[in-house]
C-alpha positions as CSV (number, residue, x, y, z in Angstrom):
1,X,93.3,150.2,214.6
2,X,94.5,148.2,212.3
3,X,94.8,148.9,208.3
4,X,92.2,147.2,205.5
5,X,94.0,145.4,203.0
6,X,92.8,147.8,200.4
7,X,94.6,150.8,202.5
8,X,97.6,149.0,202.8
9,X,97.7,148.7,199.2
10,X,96.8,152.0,198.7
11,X,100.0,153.4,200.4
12,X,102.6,150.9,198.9
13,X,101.3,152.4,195.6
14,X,101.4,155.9,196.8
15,X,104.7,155.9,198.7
16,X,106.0,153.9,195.2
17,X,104.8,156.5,192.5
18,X,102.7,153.6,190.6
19,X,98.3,154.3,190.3
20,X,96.5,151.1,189.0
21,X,94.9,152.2,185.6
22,X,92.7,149.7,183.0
23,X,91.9,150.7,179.5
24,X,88.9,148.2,177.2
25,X,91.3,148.0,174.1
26,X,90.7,145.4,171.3
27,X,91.4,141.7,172.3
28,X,94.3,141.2,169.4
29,X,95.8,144.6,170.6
30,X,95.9,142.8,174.6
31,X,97.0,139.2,172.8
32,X,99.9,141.3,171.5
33,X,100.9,142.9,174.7
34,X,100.7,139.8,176.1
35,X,103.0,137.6,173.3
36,X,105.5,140.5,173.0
37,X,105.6,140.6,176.4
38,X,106.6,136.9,176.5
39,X,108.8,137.2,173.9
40,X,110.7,139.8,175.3
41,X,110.7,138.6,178.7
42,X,109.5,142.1,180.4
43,X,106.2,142.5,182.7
44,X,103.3,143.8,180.2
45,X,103.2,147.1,182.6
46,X,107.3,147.6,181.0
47,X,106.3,146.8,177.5
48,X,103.4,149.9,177.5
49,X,106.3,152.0,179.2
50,X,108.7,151.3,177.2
51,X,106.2,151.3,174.0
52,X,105.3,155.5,175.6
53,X,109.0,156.3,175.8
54,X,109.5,155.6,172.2
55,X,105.9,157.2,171.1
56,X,107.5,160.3,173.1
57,X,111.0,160.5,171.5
58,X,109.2,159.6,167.7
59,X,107.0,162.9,168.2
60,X,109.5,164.6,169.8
């Protein structure tokens, strides 16, 4: 039988580590994901890492 496309995405993200997850933050917070984003030329998904890594190491 052959897979859905919705189970074939299902494993990529699995067997890759990654879960989809959405969050209904404040339109200027999203437009500056977005522009630093740009500026910094890094996916948005990078810039939040990146921006949890630091979060981490300021609170120790």
């Amino acid at each position: 039988m052959a897979l859905s496309t919705n189970e074939i995405k299902a494993r990529s993200d699995k067997k890759r580590g990654v879960k989809a997850q959405a969050y209904k933050l404040p339109i200027t917070v999203v437009n500056e994901i977005k522009q630093l984003a740009e500026q910094h030329g890094i996916p948005q998904n990078q810039l939040i890492i990146q921006a949890v890594e630091l979060f981490k190491k300021s609170k120790g």
